[in-house]
C-alpha positions in Angstrom: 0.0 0.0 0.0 2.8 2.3 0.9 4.8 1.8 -2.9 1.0 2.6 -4.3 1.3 6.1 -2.6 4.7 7.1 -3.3 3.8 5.9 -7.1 1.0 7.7 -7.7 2.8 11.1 -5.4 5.4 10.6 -8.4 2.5 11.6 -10.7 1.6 14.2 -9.0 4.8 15.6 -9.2 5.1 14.8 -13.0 2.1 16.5 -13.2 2.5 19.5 -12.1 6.1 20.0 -13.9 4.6 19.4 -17.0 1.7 21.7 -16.3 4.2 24.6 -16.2 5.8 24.1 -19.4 4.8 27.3 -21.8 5.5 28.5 -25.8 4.4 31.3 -26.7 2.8 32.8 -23.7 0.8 29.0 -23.9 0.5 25.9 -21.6 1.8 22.9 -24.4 -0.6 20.9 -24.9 1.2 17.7 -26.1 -0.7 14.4 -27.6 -3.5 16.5 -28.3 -5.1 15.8 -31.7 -7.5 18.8 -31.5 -6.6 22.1 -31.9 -8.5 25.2 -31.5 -9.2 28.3 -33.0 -10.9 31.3 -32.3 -10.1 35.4 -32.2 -6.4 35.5 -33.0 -5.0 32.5 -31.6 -4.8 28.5 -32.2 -5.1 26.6 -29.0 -2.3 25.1 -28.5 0.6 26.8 -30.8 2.9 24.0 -30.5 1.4 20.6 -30.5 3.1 16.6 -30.7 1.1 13.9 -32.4 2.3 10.3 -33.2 2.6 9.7 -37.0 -0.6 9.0 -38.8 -2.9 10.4 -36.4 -5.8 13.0 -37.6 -5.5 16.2 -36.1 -8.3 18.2 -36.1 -8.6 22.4 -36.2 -11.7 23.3 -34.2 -13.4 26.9 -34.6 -14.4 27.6 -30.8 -18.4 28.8 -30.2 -18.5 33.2 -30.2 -15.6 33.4 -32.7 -16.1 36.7 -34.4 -13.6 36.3 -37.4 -12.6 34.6 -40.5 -9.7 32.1 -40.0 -7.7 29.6 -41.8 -5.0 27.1 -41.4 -2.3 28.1 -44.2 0.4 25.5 -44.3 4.4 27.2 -44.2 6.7 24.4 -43.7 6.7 20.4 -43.6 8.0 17.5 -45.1 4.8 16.9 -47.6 2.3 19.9 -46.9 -1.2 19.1 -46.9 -3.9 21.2 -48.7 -4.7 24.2 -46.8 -8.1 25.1 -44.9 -10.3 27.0 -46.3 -11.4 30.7 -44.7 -13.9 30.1 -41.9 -15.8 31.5 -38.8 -17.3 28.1 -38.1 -16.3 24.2 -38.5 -13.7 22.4 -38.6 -10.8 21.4 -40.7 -8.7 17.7 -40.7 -5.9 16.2 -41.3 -5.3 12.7 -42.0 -1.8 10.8 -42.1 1.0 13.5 -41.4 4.6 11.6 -41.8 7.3 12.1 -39.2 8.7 15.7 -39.4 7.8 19.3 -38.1 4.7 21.6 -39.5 4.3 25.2 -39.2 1.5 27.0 -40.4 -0.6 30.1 -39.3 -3.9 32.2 -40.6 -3.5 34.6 -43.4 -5.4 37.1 -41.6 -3.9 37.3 -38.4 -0.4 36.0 -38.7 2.6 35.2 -40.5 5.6 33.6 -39.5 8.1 36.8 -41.0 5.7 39.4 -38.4 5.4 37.0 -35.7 2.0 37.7 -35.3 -0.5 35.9 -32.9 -1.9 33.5 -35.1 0.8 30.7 -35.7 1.4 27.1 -34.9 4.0 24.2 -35.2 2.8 20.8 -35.4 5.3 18.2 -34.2 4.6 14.7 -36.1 6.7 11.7 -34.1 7.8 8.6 -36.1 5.9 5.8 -34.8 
């Protein structure tokens, strides 16, 4: 009973260290597959996913402008999103490699405006 505490104290501990890990002014949000969007920002701007999975851009309820994903860098870039206020955009079957992209209204990667993002594909 005693290991079972200090084990699961560990992951406490893991917890919060990983909790206070920012880019950009953002919490990482690693593994997630779904990332938002909304008035000037993606949610999270830096993001790890294994190889292969489909990553998902989600436009959050009460946004008020037009957004798209507009891809920048990658090893094989996938088509770009079309301009929304609403919906969602996929991506299916990213290879291994990094991704940076951002919204061709409210950033670019040479201004370092708001609205950028790097997607970190892992080999399986």
């Amino acid at each position: 009973m005693r290991s079972a505490l200090v084990i699961f104290g560990a992951g406490l501990v893991l917890v919060a260290c990983t909790s206070d890990i920012y880019f950009g002014g953002n919490p990482i949000n690693m593994r997630s597959t779904t990332i938002g969007v909304g008035d000037y920002f993606f949610d999270p701007t830096l993001d790890t996913v294994p190889a292969g999975a489909t990553v998902t851009w989600a436009w959050v309820a009460g946004n008020q402008s037009v957004h798209n994903v507009t891809w920048d860098t990658g090893p094989a870039l996938p088509p770009n999103s079309n301009d929304m206020m609403a919906g969602s955009y996929q991506v299916s079957s990213l290879g291994p490699g990094t991704y940076t992209y951002h919204c061709t209204y409210h950033g670019t990667p040479a201004t370092g405006n708001v609205m950028v993002g790097t997607l970190v594909v892992e080999s399986p």
